[in-house]
N, C-alpha and C positions, 0 to 999 in steps of 0.2 A: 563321568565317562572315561576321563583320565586314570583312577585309581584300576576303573572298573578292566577297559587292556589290560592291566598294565599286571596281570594277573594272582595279584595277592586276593583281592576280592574273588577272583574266577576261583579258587582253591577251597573257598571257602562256603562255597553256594554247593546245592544239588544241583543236578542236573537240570530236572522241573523248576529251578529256580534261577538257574543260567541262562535258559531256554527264553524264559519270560520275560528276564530283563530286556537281553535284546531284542525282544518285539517291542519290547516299549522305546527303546534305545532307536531302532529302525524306524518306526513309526512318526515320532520327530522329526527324523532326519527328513524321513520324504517328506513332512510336510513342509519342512523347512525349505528344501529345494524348490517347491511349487511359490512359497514363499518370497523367494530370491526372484525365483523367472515375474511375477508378477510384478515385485519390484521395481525390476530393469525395465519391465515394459511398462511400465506407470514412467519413468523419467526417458523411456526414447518416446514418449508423446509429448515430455515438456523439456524435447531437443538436444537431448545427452546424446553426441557423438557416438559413431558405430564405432570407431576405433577404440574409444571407451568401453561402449557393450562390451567389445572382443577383448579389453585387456581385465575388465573387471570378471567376466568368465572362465579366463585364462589364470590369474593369480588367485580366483575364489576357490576352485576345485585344484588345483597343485598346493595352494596352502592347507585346504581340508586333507589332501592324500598326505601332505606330509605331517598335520599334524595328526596321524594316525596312527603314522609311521614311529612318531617323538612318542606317543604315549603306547606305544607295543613294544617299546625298546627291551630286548633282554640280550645276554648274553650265557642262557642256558640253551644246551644244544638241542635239546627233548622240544623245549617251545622253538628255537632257529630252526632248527628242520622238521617239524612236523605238528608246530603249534600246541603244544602237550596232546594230542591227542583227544580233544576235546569238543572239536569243531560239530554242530547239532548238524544233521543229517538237511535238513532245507537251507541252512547255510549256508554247509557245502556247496548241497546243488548251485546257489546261487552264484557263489566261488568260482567253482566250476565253468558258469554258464558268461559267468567274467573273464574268467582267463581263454573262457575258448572264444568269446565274442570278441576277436581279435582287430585287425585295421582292415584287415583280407574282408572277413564277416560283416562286418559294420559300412564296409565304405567300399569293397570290391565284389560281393555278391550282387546286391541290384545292380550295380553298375555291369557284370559279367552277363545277368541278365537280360538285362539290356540293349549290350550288345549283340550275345548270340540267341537270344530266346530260348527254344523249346533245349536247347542242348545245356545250358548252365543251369538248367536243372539238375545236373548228374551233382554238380554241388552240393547242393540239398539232401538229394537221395546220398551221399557217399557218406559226408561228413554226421547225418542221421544216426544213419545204419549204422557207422562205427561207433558210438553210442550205445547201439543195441550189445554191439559184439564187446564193450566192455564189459558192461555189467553182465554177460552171458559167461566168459572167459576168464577176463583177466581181472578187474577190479576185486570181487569177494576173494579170491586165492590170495593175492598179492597182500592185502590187508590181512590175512590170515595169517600169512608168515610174517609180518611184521616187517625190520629193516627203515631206512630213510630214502634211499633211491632205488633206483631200477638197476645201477652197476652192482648197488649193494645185493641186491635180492639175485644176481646171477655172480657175484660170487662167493658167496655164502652156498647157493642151490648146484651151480659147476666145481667149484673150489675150486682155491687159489686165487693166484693175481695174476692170470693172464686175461679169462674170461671178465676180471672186473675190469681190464683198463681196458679192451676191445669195447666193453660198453659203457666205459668212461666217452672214450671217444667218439662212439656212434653218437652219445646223448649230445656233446659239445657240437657235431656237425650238425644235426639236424634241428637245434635248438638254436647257434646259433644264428643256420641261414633265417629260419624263422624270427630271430631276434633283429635283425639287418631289416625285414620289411615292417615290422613293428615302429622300429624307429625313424625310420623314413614316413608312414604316413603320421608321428607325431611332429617330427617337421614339416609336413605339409599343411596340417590342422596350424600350426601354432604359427604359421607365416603368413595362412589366411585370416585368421583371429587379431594378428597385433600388426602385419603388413611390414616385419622384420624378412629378412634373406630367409629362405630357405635355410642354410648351411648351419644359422646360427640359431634359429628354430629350434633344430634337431638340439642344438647341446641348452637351450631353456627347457625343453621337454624333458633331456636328461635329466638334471635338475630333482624334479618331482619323483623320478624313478629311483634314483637312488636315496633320496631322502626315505621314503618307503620303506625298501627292499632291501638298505644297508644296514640301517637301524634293529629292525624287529624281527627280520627274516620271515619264516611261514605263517609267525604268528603276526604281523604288520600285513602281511599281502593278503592275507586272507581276510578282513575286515575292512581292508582299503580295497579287495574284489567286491566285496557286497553293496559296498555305497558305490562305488563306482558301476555297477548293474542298476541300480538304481537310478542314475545320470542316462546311463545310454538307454534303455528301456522306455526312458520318458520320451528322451531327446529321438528316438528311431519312432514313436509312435504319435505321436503330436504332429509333426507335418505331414504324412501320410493320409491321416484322417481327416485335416482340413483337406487333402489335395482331392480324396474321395469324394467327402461335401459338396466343395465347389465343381466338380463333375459330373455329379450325377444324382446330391444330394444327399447319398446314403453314408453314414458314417462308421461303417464297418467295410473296411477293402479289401477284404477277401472275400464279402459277397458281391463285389461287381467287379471282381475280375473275369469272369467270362464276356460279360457283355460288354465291358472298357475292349477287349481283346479283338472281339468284332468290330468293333470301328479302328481300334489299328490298322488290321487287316485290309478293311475299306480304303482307308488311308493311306498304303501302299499302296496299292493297285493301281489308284490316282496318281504316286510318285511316280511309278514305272513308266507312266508317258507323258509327262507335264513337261512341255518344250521348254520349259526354261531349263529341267533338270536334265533332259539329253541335251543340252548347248554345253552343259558346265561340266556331265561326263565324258564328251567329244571332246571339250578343251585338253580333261589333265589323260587323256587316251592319246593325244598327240603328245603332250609332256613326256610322255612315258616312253613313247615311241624315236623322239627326240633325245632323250637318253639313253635308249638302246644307242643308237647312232654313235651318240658320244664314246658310250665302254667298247664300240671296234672301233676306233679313232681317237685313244685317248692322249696322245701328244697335241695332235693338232687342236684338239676340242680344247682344251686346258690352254695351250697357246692365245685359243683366239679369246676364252672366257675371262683370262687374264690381263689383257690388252682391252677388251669392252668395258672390265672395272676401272682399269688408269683412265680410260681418256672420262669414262665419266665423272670419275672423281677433279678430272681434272678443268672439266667442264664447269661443275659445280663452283670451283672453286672461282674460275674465271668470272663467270654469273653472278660470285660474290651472295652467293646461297646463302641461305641462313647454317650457321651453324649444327643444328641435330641432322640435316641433312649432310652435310660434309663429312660427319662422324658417323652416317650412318653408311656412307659411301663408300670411307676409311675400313668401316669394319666388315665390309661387304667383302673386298680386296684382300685384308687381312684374312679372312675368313676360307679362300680359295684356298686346294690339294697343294702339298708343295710337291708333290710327282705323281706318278701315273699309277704306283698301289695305293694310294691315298683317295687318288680322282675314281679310281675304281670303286674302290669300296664306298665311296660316299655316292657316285652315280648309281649305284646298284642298288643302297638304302632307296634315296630318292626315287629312283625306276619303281620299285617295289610299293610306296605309300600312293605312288599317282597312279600305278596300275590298279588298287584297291580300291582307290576314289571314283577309278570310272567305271566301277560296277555300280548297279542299281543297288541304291537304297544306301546309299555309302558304305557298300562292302557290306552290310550289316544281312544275311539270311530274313526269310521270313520272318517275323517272329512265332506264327503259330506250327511252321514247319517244323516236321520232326528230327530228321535226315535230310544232310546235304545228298544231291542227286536225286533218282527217281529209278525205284526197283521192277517198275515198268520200262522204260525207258533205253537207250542207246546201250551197247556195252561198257562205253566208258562212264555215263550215268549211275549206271547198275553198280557198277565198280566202287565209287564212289559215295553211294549210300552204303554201300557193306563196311568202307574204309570209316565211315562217319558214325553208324553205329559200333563198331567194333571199340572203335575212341572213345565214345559217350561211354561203352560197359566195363571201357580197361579203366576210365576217370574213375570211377565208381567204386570197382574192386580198391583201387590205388588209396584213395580218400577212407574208404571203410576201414581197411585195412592200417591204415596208418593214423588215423584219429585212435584207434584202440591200442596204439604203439606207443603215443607220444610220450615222454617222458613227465614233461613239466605238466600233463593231465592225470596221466596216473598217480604221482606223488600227492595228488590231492587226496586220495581216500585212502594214504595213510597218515590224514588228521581227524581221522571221525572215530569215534569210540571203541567201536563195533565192527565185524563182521558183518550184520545186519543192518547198521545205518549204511556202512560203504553201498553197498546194495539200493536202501533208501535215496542215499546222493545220487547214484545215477538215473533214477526213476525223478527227484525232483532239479536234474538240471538238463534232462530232456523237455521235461515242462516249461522251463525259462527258456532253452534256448527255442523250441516251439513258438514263444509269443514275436518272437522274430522273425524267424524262417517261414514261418506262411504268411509272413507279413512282405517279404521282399519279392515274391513271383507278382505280388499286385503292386506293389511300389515301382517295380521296373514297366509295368502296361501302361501306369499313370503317367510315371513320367515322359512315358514315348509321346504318349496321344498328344499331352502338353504341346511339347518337341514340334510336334506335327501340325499339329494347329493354331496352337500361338506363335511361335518363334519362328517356324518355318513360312516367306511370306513373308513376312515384315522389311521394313526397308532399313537399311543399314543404318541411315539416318536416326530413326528410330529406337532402334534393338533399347533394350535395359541398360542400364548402369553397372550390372554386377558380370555383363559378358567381358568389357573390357579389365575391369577389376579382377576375373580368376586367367585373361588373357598376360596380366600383368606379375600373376603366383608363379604359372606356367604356362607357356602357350600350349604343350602336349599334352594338356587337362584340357582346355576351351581355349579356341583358336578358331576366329572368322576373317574369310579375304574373299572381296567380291570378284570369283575370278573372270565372269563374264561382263563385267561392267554395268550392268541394267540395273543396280542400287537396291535389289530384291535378294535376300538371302535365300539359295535354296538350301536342300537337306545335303547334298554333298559339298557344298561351299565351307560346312560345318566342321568342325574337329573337336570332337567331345571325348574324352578317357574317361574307364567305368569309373576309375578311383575316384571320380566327383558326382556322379549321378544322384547321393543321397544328400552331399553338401549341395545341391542344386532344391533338390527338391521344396525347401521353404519360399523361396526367391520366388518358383516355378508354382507355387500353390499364391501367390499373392500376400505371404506372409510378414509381419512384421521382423524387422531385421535380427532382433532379442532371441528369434524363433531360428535363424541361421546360424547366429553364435551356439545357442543350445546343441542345435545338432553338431556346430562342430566340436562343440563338451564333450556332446556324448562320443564321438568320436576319437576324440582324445581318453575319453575313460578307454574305451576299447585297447585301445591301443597301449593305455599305460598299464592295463589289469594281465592283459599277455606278457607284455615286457617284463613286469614283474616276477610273474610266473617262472620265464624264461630263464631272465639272469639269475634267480635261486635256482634255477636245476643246475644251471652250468655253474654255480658257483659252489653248490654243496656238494657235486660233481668232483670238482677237483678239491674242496677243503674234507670233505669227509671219506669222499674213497680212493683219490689219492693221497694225501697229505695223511690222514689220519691211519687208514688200512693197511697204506702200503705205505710208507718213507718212516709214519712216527708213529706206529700204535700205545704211544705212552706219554703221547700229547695230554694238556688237559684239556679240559670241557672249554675252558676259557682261549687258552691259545687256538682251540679247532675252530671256533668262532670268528678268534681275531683274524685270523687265515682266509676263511672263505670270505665275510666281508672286504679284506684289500683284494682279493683275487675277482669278487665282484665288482669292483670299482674298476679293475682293468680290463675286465671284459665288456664292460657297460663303456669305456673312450673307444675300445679299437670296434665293436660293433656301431658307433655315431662315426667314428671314422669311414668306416666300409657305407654306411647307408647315405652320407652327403657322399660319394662319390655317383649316386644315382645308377645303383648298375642293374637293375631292372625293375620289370612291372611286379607290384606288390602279391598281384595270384603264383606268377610263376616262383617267387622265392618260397612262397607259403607251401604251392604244389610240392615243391621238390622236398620239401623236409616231410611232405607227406611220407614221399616215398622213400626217402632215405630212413624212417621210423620202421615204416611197414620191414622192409627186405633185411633191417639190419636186427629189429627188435622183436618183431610177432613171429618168427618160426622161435626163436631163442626161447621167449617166452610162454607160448604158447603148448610146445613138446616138454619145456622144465615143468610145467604145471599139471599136465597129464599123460606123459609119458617115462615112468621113472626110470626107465633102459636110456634116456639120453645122458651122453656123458661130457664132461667139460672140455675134451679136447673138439668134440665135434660141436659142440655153442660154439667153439673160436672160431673153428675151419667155414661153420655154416654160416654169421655173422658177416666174415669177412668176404667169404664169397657174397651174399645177397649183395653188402656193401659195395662191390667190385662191381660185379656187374649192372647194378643201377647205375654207379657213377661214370661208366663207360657210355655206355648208353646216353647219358645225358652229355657228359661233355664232347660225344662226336657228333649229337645232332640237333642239339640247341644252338641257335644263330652266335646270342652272345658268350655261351661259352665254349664254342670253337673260334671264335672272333680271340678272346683270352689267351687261349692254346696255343691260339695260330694254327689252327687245322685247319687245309685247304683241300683238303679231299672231298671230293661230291657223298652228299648227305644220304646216308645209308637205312633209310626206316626200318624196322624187322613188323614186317606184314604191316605195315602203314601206322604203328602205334605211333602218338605224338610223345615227345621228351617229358611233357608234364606227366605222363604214365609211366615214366619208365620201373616203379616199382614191379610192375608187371609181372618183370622180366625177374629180378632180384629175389623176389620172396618166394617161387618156385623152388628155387635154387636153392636158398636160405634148406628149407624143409629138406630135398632131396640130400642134399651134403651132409646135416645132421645125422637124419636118419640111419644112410649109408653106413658113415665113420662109426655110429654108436655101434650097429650092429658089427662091426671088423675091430669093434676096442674092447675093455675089459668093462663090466657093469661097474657104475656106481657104488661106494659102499654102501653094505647094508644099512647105514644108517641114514642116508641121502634120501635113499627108496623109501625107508619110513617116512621120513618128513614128506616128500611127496605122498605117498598115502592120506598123512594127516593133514596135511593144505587141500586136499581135494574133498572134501569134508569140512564147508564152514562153518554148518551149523550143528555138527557134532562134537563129543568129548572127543580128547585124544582115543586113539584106537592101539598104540600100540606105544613102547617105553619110552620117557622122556629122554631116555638116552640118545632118540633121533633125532632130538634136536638142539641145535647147537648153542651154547652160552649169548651169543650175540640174539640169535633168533627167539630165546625165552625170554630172555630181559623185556621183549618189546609185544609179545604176545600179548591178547585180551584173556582176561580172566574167564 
């Protein structure tokens, strides 16, 4: 296996005989892995420690990625950034279906579903459909013209080095925000696995990623993607199917998703009047209400809040309390606004979670509801279901549009042979990503019903073992407090975050513990297969098309390497840096590099590929405007990042779109301003316009003289 990476052997094989080995090669593996889980669960029946499970799960799969990573090692740049070009077309798919099976995908989709039902469907549908619109658009052209990244392919297609560092730059923004929530849920996974901090999580998880991704570059990520789709595949469908089973008997869960759906539904209904749960919404409705009070009196509220922690701490102490209570007293105190923009802003958080709790269902929408409001309904109803579908269709266009942008997704299929496999790859990593994605609309009703009927109802006394244990990771993942005192947990007593609703689900099916580590494997593959992905765009990003295009084009193959690998390494700390600061939920960082892709990359893209009247000044102008305008858009009316800014100006929606769309707004823009410029500029040279001709045309001979295309763009062409 070693030689066979390591590619002196790949050089020397056909294609039909490359192709084979690695099914034989994969075929092991996965047995191997069914192997292992078997294993593990043969010795947690003869009393092997979950903390064991979780660290022998943890060091079995980082040492498998990295020794992947050791035996891919090259320092030729044909295999660092684009794996010689050899990668078989189901692979890829599978590559593919790795890097896009992110921590978002894996651990924030059912979870998203979850919480708002019929609407985090537009998930599915966005992230789909862009898929569709690669392989329709972008994928065959891009591979046709050859190149390493996507700055490369626009400035080779715009010329110059303006167009390539504008999309230098796009690719580092939206890759890295994307990179920040990767690594945050792999310190989430690796602190519930081994029951180390969070903080320090994040840089063991490190760890695995750079060993990877430092070493081998596209040709290491791309064979540590495969196995690791392998891990999460298993790991996302194994408790689901038990959870089906035990439900309702059938072991396919996307046939009793309708009927699981219907007794949610029932389920609610029941919730909306069950006196214990209007007791515990009237409680946090007064909380809420009590906090308003506080933010128009917030000297004296703070005075008198500050005064009720001393004497009680001081009480305590007189009482001669036990010590955790003294120190929880201590940091109760400690914990108080030290003025009145402090007390502000943290009563107006607080005001905000207790007003959510005292809705039915704990803020959570129907689930089989389609639209918030009712288009029958009051004028403000009416309103309201228009605002709510408008949101669901702007997600949608946002997510489409920007999966078909991403960078470190398109640089995958310029590792496959062909014109025609690129093509092939995205038909076989809709198929992978497929055995997922209809798997999480019925993973999210399973788990509700559970929710519903086991846990909800039970006495505090009671509850499981693994509530206080994810209470102890985070409380803002699972957090219970009985606030009406009756020792009965209702549904709004509850605090569940979607980021754990699929690490729940083994626990929640009655699973053995080997089966909770595995999902959080496969979760961590998710997570390491994207990050992967990530850090080589951003890193071959600035080693290959700045470093090598623009500062030293007479670098060698070796030094361009040595380059992006350290530039790797220091994107891979100050991104673990950024993601232990915890600075948001794992959809919205994933969301927003949707949209920063779509507005900044798909009109660039998309008009270079078939429109050959666009010219390189108008890529810049178009680029920057999408750019500009999505980022405005989000950092005046996104909570945390006007909280950043310090914007305190009231929140300005345009037609009620929510920040997670604001691509919306951007990639209109993007198109209009190219368009414009191209037509008020001078055409492209003659010879730009051929090569466009000839990329628009995959599956044909050149059409017109080699002289349209440029030295860099022929070297890398398919025969």
């Amino acid at each position: 296996m070693a030689g066979f990476f390591g590619s002196r052997e790949m050089f020397s094989l056909s294609k039909r005989q490359f192709t084979a080995k690695l099914h034989r090669i994969f075929r092991w593996y996965t047995l191997g892995v069914l192997l292992f889980i078997a294993l593990l669960a043969g010795l947690e029946r003869l009393g092997m420690s979950r903390s064991w499970i979780g660290l022998a799960f943890l060091m079995s799969t980082v040492v498998l990625y990295a020794g992947i990573g050791i035996m891919s090692r090259t320092t030729d740049a044909n295999e660092y950034y684009v794996a010689g070009r050899r990668v078989p077309a189901i692979y890829n798919g599978m590559a593919i279906a790795a890097d896009w099976m992110s921590a978002a995908s894996f651990l924030g989709l059912a979870g998203t579903l979850y919480l708002t039902g019929y609407s985090g469907l537009a998930f599915i549908m966005g992230w789909t459909g862009g898929y569709c619109l690669v392989g329709l658009v972008l994928a065959p052209y891009l591979r046709k013209f050859g190149q390493f990244t996507i700055p490369d392919f626009l400035g080779e297609r715009y010329g110059g080095h303006v167009p390539r560092f504008i999309g230098l730059a796009a690719a580092i923004l939206c890759s890295f925000t994307y990179l920040v929530a990767q690594i945050y849920g792999v310190g989430l996974i690796t602190s519930y696995l081994t029951g180390i901090a969070f903080e320090l999580g994040i840089y063991l998880g490190l760890g695995g990623i750079l060993v990877c991704s430092f070493l081998g570059g596209m040709r290491a990520v791309t064979w540590t993607q495969v196995a690791q789709y392998i891990i999460l595949l298993i790991a996302y469908l194994i408790p689901v199917v038990w959870l089906s089973v035990k439900q309702t008997s059938v072991p396919v869960p996307q046939l009793i998703y309708g009927v699981q759906l219907e007794k949610v539904t029932a389920k609610e209904k029941q919730l909306l009047t069950d006196p214990g749960e209007l007791e515990v919404r009237g409680i946090f409705r007064q909380r809420a209400e009590a906090l308003a009070e506080k933010i128009r009196n917030p000297q004296p509220a703070l005075t008198a809040d500050r005064l009720a922690a001393t004497q009680k701490l001081q009480a305590l102490k007189d009482a001669n309390a036990s010590v955790s209570e003294i120190a929880a007293a201590g940091k109760a105190l400690a914990a108080l606004p030290r003025d009145e923009a402090g007390a502000r802003r943290d009563w107006a958080t607080a005001k905000a979670a207790n007003e959510v709790k005292s809705q039915p269902l704990n803020g959570m929408p129907a689930h089989a509801a389609q639209f918030a409001g009712d288009p029958e309904g009051t004028p403000e109803e009416k309103n309201l279901y228009e605002v709510s579908r408008r949101n669901f269709l702007a997600l949608i266009f946002c997510l489409m549009v920007g999966t078909s942008a991403l960078p470190h997704i398109l640089m995958r299929y310029y590792t496959v042979p062909s014109v025609r496999e690129a093509r092939q790859s995205v038909t076989w990593s809709l198929f992978f990503i497929f055995l997922l994605y209809c798997t999480a609309p019925a993973l999210a009703v399973l788990v509700k019903y559970e929710i519903f009927t086991a846990l909800v109802g039970t006495p505090f006394d009671q509850l499981p073992a693994w509530v206080q244990a994810w209470n102890k990771v985070d409380p803002a993942l699972l957090s219970v407090a009985d606030v009406n005192k009756d020792n009965v947990l209702q549904l709004n007593e509850m605090t569940i975050g979607g980021d754990i609703v699929v690490l729940l689900t083994p626990e929640l099916a009655g699973l053995p513990y080997v089966i909770s580590a595995l999902v959080a494997a496969g979760g961590l593959a998710a997570a390491l297969s994207t990050a992967d992905g990530l850090l080589l765009t951003i890193a071959n990003a600035l080693g290959h098309d700045l470093y090598y295009k623009m500062v030293d084009p007479e670098a060698s193959t070796v030094s361009r390497v040595t380059v992006s690998k350290i530039l790797l390494l220091i994107v891979a700390l100050l991104a673990a840096y950024v993601a232990a600061q915890k600075p948001a939920d794992i959809l919205f960082l994933v969301s927003a590099a949707f949209s920063f892709a779509a507005a900044s990359f798909f009109p660039a893209l998309s008009l270079g590929i078939f429109w050959k009247r666009a010219t390189g000044k108008a890529a810049v102008l178009g680029m920057a405007a999408g750019l500009s305008v999505t980022g405005y858009y989000m950092v005046t009316t996104q909570p945390w990042l006007r909280e950043m800014f310090g914007i305190t100006a009231p929140v300005q929606l345009w037609w009620g779109i929510d920040p997670i769309s604001a691509g919306l707004f951007g990639v209109p823009v993007g198109f209009v301003v190219i368009v414009l410029i191209s037509l008020l500029t001078r055409p492209p040279p003659e010879s730009v316009q051929q090569l466009v001709e000839y990329i628009r045309y995959p599956d044909v001979k050149v059409r017109h003289s080699q002289a349209a295309i440029t030295p860099q763009s022929r070297s890398h062409l398919p025969d």
